[in-house]
N, C-alpha and C positions, 0 to 999 in steps of 0.2 A: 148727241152726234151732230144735232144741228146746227150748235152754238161752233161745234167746232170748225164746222164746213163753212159757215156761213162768215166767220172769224179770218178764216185764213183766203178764202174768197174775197173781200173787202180787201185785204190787204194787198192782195194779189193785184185788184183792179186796177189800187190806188197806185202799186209801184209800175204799172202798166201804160195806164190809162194814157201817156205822154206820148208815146210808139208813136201808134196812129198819130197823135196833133201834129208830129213833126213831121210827119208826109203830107201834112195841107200847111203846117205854115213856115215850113223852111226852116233855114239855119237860123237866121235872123229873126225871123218870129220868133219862136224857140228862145232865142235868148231873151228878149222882152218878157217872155213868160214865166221864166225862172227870176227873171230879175226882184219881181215883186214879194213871192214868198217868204222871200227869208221874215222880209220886216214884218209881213202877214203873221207869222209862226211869231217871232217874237211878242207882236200886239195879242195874241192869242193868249201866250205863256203868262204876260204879264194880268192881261183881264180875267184868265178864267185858270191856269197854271195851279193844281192842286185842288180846286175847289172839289171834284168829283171823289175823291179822298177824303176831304174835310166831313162832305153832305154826307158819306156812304156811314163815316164810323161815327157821326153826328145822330143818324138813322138808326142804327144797331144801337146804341148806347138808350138813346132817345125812349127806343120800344113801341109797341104796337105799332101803327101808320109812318109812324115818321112824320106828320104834318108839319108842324116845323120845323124840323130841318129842311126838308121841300122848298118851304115859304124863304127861308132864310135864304137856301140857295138860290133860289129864282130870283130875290130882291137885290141880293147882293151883285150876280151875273148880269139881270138887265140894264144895273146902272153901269156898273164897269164894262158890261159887253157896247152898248150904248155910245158909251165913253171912246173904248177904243174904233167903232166905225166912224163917229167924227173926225178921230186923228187923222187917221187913214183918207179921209176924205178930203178934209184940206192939206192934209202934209203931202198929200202924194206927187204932185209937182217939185215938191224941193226933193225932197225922195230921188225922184227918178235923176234930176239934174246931178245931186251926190252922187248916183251909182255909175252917171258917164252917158246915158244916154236918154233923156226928155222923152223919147217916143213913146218911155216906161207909162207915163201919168194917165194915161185913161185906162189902162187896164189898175190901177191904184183905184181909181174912183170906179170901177168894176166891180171891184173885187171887195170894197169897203160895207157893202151890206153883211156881206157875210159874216162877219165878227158879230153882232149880235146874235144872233140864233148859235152862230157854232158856241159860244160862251154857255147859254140855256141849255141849251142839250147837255154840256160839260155836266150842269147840276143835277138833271134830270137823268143822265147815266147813272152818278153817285146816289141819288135814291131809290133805283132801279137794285143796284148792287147791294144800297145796305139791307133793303128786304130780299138778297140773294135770290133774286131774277133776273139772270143774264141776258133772259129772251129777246126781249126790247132793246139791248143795247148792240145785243150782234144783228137784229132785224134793222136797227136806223141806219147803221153802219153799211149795210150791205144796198140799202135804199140809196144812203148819200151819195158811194162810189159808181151806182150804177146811172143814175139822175146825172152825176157830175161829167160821166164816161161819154152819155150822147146827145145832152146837150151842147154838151163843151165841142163837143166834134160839129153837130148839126148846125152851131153857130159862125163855128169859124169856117168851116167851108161856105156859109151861105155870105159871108161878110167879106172874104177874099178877094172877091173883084174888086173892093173899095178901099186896097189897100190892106197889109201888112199887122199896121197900127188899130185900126178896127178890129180885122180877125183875129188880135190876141183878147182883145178888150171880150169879143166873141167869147172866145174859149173861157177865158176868166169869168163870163158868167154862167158858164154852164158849172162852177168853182159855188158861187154863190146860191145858186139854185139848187145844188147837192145839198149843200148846207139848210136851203131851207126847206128842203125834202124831206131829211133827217128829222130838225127839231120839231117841225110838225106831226110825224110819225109819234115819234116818244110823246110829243102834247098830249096828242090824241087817247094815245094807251094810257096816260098817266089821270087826263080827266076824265077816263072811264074809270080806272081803277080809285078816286079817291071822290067819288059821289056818296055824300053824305057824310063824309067823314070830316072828324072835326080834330083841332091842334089839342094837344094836349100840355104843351109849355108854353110857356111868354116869348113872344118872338125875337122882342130887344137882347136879351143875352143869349140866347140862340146864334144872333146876327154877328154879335164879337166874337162866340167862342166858334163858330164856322169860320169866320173869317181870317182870324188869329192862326187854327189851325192851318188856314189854305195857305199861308204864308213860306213856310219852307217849300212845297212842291210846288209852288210860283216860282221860287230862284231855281230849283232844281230843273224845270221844264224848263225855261227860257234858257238856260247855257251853249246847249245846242245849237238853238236860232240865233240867238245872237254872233256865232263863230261865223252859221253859214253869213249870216250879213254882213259879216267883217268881210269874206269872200266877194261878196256882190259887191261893194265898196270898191273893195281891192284891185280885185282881177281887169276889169274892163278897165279904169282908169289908167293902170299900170302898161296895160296893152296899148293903151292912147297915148301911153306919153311915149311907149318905144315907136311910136310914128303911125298905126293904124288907124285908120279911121272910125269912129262911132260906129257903123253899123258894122265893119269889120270886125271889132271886139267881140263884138255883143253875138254874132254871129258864131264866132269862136267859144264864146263863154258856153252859151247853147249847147252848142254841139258836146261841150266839156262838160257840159252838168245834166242834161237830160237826159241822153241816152247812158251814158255810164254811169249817172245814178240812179235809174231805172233799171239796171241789171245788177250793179254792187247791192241794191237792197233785199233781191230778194234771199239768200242765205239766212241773210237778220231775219226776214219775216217767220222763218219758220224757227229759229234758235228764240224769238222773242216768246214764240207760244211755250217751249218747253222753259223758258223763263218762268214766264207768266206763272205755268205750273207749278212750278219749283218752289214758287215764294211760300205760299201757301201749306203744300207739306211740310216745308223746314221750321214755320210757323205753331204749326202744330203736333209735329212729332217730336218726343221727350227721347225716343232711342237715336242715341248718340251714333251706334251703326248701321240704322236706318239713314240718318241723315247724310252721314258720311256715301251711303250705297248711292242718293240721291242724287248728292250734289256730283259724285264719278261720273252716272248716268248722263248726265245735262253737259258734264264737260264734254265728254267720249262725243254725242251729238254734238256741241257746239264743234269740235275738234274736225269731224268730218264734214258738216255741212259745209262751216268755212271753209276747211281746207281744202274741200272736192270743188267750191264754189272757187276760190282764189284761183285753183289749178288751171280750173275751164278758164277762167279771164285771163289768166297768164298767156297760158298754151295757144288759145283760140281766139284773140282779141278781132280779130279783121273779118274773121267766118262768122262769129257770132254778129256782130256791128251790121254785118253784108246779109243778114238772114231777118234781121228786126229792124232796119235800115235803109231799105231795097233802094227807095230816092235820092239817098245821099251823091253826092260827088264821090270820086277817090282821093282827093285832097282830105275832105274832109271825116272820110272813113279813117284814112292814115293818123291824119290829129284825135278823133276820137281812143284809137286803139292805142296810140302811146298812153294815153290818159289814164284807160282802161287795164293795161299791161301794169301802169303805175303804181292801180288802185288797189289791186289783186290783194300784198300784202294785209291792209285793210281790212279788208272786209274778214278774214281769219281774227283779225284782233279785235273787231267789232264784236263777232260772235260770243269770244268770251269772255268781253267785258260783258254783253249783255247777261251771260249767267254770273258772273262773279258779282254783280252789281245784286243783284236777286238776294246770293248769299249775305251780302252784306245787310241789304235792307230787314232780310229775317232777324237781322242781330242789330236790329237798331238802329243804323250806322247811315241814313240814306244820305245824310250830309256828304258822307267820306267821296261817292262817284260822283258826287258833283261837281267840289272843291279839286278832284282831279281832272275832271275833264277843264275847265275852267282853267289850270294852270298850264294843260299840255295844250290848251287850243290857243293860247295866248305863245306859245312856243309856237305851232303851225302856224298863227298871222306873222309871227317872225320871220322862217322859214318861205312861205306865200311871199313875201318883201321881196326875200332873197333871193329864188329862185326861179319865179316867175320871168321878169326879164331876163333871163338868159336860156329859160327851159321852154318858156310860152307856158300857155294853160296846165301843160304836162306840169310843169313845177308845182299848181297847185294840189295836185295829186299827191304827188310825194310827199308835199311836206301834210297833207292828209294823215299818208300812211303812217311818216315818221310818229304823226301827232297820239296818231291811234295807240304803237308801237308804246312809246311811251305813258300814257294812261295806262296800259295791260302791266304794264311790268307795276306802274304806281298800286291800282287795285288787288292784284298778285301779292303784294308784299302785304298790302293792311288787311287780306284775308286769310294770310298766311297761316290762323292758326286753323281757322276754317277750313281751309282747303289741304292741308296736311292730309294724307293719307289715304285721300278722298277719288284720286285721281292714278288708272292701274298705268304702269311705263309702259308694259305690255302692248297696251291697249293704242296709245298713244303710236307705238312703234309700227302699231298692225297699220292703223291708219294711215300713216304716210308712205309704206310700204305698197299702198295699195292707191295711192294717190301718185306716188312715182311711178308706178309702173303703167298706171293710163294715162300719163301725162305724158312719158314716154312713148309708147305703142301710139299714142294720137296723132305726135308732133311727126314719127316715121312713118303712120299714115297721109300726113301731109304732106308730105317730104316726092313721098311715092306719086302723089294728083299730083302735085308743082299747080295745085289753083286755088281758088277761093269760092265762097258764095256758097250757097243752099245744099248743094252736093257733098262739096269738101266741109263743110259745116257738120255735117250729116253722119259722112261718115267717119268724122276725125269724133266726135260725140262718143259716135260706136263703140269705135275702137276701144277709147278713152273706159267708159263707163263695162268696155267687158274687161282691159286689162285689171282695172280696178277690183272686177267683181272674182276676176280669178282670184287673184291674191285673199281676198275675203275669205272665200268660201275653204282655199286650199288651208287655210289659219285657222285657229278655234275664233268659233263667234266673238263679237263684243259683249262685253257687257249691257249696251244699249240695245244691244237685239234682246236679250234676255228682259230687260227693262221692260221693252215696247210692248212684249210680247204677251208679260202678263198683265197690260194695261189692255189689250185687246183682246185678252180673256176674260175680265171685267166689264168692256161692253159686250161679250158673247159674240164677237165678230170671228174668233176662232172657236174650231171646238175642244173638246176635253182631251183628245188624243193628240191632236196640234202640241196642246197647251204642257203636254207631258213630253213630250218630244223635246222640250225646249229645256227642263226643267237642268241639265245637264250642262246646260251653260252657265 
């Protein structure tokens, strides 16, 4: 139960933790702050991308301790993690100058320690997991996010009087110092737990066949980051050349990627965990309508989370923004929520690429969602081109969405034989049935205030979340309730009578 609290809480922080920074560093902070990640994320993908994969089934394979694969991991990470905080450190002035705005560069040399340890840890997760203990990986996890959350805050409000450009540099170290919060944690557990213990293979071919192996989930990680960087490139230059000025971009780009990607993410976060789940069953279960009941289950979830998530950012874009937002301007509320209205579609097709992606990788195939995101994100820098100058920021939303829209259908077809049968119409039907109808009753709740902010947030949510829950309740259950149900009859959080009650769905 811990693993799971302490999993989804990390996660939580991590799509959070942003809220706060942007009520101490403004529009324009804010964008300096997002500016730097993408290339972060990429240098990460590329130094450490797969390796926790590699070490874990290197570890299991390996038997007893794992000592070498351990060694292997930790040798190969510190040079390449190493490797990439150098880049970072001197690239980061040409960096920020490509993204449009210079001011980027010392939050680059901020943020450039971080990459070695986040790399180590990467390896020292995947030995953690191949001797199947999760413990240490959701405990550094939840240390990193929470180290990251009030430093990062405690620095940049203390750095603020000195300037903009400092307090992001600030906040950025409180980035680094998660990280090294983290891989010290894992250090710690991991040179307690292997005192005395000795390798039991040659560490040389260890070194290639970890290596070799990290090599696909390196391109597979890095796809993603690389799009967002195309973005950070794109967006603020694009905005310069229709006549804004540097910090007016950057200020806008901010506003367009931190709060609205701090609210699009979290639906994924909890579709990512019954992912996560999923792989694993489908891994190991031989019954064909088990699998099938499985993979329904994960849809049915992803199908509601996104699409109760989409709804709220459709329906509520200005009351949500004005409730986790309270400093902003109305300008800039209004530019956020077109963004966020944009986004909506997204974040649905996020969800269930993230389980469809699952299915795939059960059946081998982990090339296949990569090669698609990679082809539709190359679509979305097209679209971004396009749209952007005539939409502003907004455009790059859309073509997001489109990008998204397009992968779901590519995935969709190459699991096609996967997903056959898998998925009830029913079920499907209830869900949007029950999503229209609080997307309705919210929006003529609002209708009725004629206002905004904390109240009209509050109770347009309400509405939202009872029309919703009529239609549920007044319908036969999902199948994902039956699902849940006897997963938390399994931890003994219900009891035997509960658990009978259910049995009927």
């Amino acid at each position: 139960m811990f693993l799971a609290v302490a999993g989804v809480a990390a996660k939580l922080i991590g799509a959070l933790h942003k809220l706060p920074l942007m009520g101490v560093l403004g529009a324009e902070g804010t964008g300096l702050y997002q500016l730097v990640f993408p290339m972060y994320a990429v240098v990460i993908a590329v130094a450490s991308g797969g390796i926790t994969q590699a070490v874990s089934r290197a570890a299991a394979r390996e038997g007893g301790d794992g000592m070498t694969s351990l060694k292997a991991g930790i040798a190969l990470t510190a040079v390449s993690g190493c490797a990439g905080s150098l880049f970072l450190a001197l690239a980061g002035g040409m960096l920020a100058r490509a993204q449009g705005n210079a001011d980027a560069a010392s939050a680059y040399l901020a943020l450039a320690p971080a990459v070695a340890p986040a790399c180590i840890a990467a390896a020292l997760h995947g030995w953690w997991q191949g001797r199947r203990n999760m413990f240490p990986t959701a405990a550094s996890r939840l240390v990193e996010q929470t180290v990251k959350l009030f430093v990062g805050l405690a620095l940049a409000h203390a750095l603020m009087p000195s300037g903009v450009e400092k307090a992001v540099a600030g906040a950025v170290l409180g980035v680094t110092a998660g990280e090294l919060a983290a891989a010290a944690s894992l250090a710690a557990g991991t040179v307690f737990a292997v005192r005395g213990k000795k390798s039991r293979a040659p560490l040389r071919p260890m070194l290639r066949a970890v290596g070799t192996d990290a090599l696909p989930g390196a391109f597979s990680s890095a796809v993603m980051p690389l799009l967002q960087l195309a973005d950070s490139l794109l967006i603020v230059n694009i905005l310069i050349g229709c006549g804004l000025e540097p910090s007016q971009a950057t200020a806008l780009y901010g506003v367009a990627t931190a709060p609205v990607g701090a609210i699009a993410s979290l639906p994924p976060v909890f579709t990512m965990a019954g992912a996560s789940a999923l792989l694993p069953l489908l891994c190991a279960s031989e019954d064909d309508a088990e699998r099938k009941r499985a993979t329904g289950n994960a849809l049915s979830a992803a199908v509601l989370s996104g699409g109760a998530g989409g709804a709220l950012m459709y329906v509520f874009p200005s009351e949500i923004l004005s409730v986790i937002y309270p400093s902003a301007t109305g300008a800039a509320i209004s530019a956020a929520a077109d963004v966020l209205r944009l986004s909506a579609p997204g974040v649905l097709h996020l969800c269930l690429i993230q389980t469809i992606t699952a299915v795939l990788q059960a059946k081998g195939r982990s090339f296949v969602p990569a090669l698609v995101l990679l082809g539709a994100g190359a679509v979305r820098i097209a679209l971004t081109v396009a749209l952007v100058p005539h939409m502003g920021v907004a455009g790059s939303a859309a073509a997001t969405s489109a990008g998204y829209a397009l992968a779901l259908a590519a995935d969709a077809f190459a699991a096609r034989k996967e997903l056959a049968g898998s998925l009830n119409a029913a079920d499907v039907f209830k869900t949007a049935a029950a999503i229209a109808a609080g997307s309705g009753a919210g929006t003529l709740a609002l209708g009725l205030l004629h206002g905004s902010g904390i109240f009209a947030a509050a109770v347009g949510g309400g509405v939202f979340a009872l029309g919703a829950l009529l239609v549920i309740v007044a319908s036969d259950a999902f199948s994902v309730n039956a699902f849940l149900l006897r997963k938390l009859k399994e931890i003994k959080l219900f009891s035997s009578r509960s658990a009978k009650k259910s049995k009927k769905y």
